[in-house]
C-alpha positions as CSV (number, residue, x, y, z in Angstrom):
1,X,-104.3,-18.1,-37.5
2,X,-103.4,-15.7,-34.8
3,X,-103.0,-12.1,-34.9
4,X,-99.7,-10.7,-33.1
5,X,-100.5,-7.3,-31.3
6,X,-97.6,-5.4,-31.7
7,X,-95.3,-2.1,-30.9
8,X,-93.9,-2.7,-34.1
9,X,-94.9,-0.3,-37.0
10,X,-97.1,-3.3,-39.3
11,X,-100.2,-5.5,-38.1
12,X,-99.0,-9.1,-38.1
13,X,-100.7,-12.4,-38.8
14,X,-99.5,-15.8,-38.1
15,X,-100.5,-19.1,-40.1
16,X,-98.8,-22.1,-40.7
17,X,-95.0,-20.8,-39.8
18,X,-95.7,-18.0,-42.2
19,X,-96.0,-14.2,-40.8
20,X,-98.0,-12.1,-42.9
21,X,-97.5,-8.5,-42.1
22,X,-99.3,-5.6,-43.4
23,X,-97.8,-1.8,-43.3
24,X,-100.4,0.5,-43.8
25,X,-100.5,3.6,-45.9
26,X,-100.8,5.5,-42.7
27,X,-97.5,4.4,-40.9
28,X,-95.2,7.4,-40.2
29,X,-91.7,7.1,-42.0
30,X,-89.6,7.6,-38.8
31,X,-91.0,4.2,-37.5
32,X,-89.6,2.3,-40.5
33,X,-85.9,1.9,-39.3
34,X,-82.5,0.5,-39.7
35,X,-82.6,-2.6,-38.3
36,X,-81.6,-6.9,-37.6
37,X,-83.8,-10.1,-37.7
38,X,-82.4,-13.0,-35.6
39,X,-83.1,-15.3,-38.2
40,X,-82.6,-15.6,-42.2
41,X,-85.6,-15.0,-44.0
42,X,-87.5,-15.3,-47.0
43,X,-89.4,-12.5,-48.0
44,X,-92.4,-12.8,-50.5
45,X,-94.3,-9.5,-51.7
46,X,-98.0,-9.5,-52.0
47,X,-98.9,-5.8,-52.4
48,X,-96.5,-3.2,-52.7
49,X,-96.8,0.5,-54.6
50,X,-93.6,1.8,-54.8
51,X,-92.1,0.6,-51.3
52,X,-88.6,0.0,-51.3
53,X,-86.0,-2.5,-49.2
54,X,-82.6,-0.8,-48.6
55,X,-79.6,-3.4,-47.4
56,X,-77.2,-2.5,-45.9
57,X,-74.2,-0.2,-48.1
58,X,-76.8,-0.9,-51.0
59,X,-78.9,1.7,-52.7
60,X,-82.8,0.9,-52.3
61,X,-84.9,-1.5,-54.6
62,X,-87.9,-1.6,-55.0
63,X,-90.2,-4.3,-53.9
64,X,-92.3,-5.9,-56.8
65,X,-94.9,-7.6,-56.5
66,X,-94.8,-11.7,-56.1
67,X,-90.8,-11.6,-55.5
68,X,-89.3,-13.4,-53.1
69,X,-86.4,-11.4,-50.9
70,X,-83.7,-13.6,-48.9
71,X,-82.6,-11.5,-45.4
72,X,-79.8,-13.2,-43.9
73,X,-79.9,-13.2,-40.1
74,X,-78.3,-10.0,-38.4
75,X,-78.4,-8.5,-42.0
76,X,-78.7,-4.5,-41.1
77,X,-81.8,-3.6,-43.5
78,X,-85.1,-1.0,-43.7
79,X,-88.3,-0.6,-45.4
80,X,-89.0,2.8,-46.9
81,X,-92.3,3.6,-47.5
82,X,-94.3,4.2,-50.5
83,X,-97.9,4.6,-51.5
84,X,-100.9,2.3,-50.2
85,X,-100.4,-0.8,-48.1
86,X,-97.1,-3.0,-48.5
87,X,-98.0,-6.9,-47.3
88,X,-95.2,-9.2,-47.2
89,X,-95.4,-12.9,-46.3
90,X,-92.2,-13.6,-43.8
91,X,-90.9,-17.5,-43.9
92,X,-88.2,-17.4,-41.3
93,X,-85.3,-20.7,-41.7
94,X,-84.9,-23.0,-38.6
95,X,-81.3,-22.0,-37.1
């Protein structure tokens, strides 16, 4: 297990291929921003009270608890915040 430092607005963990990253309650919105992964990604929710995952042209949804989320690569996309801690585990696919 290694933890990533980061400039990025979560604390991220990686184990086994699989990032877990951990927004706190205490990020500031204007760091959660439009932006584009490299790779495709599956998404899975561990905690989440409220957040929200906004694609591209799409309205927001929220993010539920135990769902998994596909991201595909260079797929414009933001987090908005909500209330306590969001954790997401992060599988990226092998390009």
């Amino acid at each position: 297990m290694k933890i990533l430092e980061s400039k990025y607005p979560y604390q991220e963990v990686l184990s086994t291929g699989i990032k877990t990253r951990t927004f706190f309650e205490s990020v500031d919105e204007n760091e959660l921003v439009w932006h584009r992964d490299q790779k495709n990604r599956c998404v899975k929710v561990i905690e989440s009270n409220n957040w929200k995952l906004q694609m591209d042209n799409e309205l927001p949804i929220n993010l539920e608890k135990n769902k998994v989320y596909y991201i595909r690569a260079m797929q414009y996309h933001r987090i908005i915040k909500g209330n306590g801690n969001l954790i997401l585990e992060i599988k990226e696919e092998e390009q």
